[in-house]
KOLRORO-790478 format. One record per residue (C-alpha): y negated, x negated, z negated; residue number from 1. Coordinates in Angstrom, 1 decimal. Example, Ala and Ser with C-alpha at 12.3 -4.5 7.8 and 13.67 -1.06 7.14 Angstrom:
BEGIN
4.5; -12.3; -7.8; 1
1.1; -13.7; -7.1; 2
//
This chain:
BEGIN
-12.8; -45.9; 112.9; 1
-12.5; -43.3; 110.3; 2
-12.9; -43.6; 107.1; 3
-12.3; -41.0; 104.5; 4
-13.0; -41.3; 100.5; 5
-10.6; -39.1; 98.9; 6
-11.6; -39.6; 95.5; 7
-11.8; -41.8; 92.4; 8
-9.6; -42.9; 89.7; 9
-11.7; -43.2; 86.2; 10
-10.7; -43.8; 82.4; 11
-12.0; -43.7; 79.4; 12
-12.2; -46.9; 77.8; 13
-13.9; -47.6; 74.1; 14
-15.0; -44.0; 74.5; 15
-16.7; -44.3; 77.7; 16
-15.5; -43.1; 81.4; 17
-14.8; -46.3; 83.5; 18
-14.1; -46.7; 87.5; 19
-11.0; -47.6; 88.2; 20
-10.7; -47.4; 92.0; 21
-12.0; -45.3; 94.9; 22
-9.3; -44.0; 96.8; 23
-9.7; -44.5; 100.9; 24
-7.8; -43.4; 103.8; 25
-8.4; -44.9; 107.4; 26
-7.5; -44.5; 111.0; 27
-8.4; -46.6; 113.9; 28
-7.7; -46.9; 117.7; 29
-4.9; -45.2; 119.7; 30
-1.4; -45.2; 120.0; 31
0.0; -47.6; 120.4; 32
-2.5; -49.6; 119.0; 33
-3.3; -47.5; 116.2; 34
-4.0; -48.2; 112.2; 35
-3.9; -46.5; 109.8; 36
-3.5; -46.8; 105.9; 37
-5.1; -46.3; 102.4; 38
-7.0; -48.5; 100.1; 39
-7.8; -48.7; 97.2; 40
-11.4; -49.6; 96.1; 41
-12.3; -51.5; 93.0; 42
-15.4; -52.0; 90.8; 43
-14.3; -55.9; 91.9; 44
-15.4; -55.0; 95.6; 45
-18.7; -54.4; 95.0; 46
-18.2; -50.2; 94.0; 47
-19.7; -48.1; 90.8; 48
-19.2; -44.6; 89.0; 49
-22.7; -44.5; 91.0; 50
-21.8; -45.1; 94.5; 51
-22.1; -42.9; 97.3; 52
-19.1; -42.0; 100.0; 53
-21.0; -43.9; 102.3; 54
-21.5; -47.2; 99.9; 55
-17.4; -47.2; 99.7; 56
-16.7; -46.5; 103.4; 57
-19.2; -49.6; 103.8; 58
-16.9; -51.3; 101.8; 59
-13.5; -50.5; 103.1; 60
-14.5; -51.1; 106.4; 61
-15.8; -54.7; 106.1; 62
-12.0; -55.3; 103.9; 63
-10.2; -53.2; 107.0; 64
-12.0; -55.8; 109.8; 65
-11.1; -58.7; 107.3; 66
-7.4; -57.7; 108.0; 67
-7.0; -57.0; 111.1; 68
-8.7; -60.6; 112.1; 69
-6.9; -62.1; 109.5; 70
-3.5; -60.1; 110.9; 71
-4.5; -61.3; 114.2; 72
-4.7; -65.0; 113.3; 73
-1.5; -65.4; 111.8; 74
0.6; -63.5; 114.9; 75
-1.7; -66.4; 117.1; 76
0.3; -69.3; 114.9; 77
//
C-alpha cells in the first residue's frame, strides 16, 4: 500500500495556528482489484501540528483496513 501525506490544512483560531486535517492520498493492489482514494486526517484521529508523515500514514492506514473489511462485510450480506 502507498500512502502519501500531501500536506496539512491549519487556521488560526483565537490567535493561534490550529490543525485542521492532514491531507492523504493512497493506492493499493492491482487492477482490477485496485484502491485508491484520499483522506482526510483530523486532530479527532489521533494527529497533531507535531506529527510526523509517518505518525499520519500510521493512521490512515489502520482507517483504510477499517474500510475495506467493513466494505467487505456488507457485499457478504
Amino acid at each position: 500500500m502507498n500512502i502519501t501525506v500531501n500536506g496539512a490544512q491549519v487556521t488560526f483560531v483565537d490567535g493561534k495556528l490550529t490543525l485542521s486535517y492532514f491531507n492523504v492520498s493512497f493506492s493499493a493492489g492491482k487492477f482490477p482489484n485496485s484502491l485508491n482514494g484520499q483522506l482526510q486526517i483530523t486532530p479527532d484521529q489521533g494527529v497533531t501540528m507535531a506529527s510526523s508523515q509517518e505518525d499520519v500514514a500510521t493512521i490512515a492506514k489502520k482507517l483504510i483496513q477499517a474500510m475495506v473489511v467493513d466494505q467487505t462485510a456488507q457485499e457478504s450480506k
